[in-house]
N, C-alpha and C positions, 0 to 999 in steps of 0.2 A: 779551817777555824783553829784558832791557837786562843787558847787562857792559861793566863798567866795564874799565881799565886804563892802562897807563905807556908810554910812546913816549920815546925818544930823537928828537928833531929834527935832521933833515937840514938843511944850507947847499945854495944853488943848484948847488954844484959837486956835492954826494952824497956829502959828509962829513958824520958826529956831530960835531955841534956840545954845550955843557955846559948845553942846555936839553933840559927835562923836560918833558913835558906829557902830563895824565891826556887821557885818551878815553874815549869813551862808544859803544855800538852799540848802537842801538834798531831791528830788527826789518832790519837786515841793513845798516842805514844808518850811516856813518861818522863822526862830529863829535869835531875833537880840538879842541876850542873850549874847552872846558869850565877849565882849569886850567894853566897855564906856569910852569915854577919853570927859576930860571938857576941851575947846581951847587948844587943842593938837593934831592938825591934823596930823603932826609928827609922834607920838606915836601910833596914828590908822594904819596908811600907814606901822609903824615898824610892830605891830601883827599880821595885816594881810599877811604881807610878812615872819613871821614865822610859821601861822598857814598854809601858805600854801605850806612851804617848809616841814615842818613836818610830814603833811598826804601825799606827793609827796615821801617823805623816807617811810616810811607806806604801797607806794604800792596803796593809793587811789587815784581814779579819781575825780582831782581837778582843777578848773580854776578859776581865778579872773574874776570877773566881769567888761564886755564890760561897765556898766554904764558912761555914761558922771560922774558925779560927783568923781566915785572912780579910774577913767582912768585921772582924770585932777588931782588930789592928788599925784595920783602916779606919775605923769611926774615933779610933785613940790618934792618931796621928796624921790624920789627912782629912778632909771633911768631904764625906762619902755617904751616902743615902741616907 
């Protein structure tokens, strides 16, 4: 099982900073590697919405993430539950 989702990025000090970036969880394992957008929350909510169409054609077991943060994105820029 893999879920995808949205992260705000912390600065060293442990403040939100105006970077995005999609994450991925494959089988309990962390990587926020995957996608970074600066004040484009737009733009995250688009990749995430292809990365998770793509592995869904692929045949993979994928869900978006329940998170509050990536579920109130998604109701702002994609039309989602």
């Amino acid at each position: 099982m893999v879920r995808v989702g949205i992260s705000k990025v912390r600065d060293d000090a442990g403040y939100t900073t105006d970077e995005y970036r999609v994450y991925w969880v494959e089988n309990g394992r962390y990587d926020e590697g995957k996608a970074s957008y600066h004040d484009d929350p737009e733009d995250a909510v688009g990749t995430l919405v292809a990365i998770h169409r793509r592995q869904s054609e692929l045949g993979q077991d994928i869900e978006i993430s329940e998170a509050k943060f990536t579920r109130n994105l998604m109701r702002r820029f994609y039309q989602y539950g």
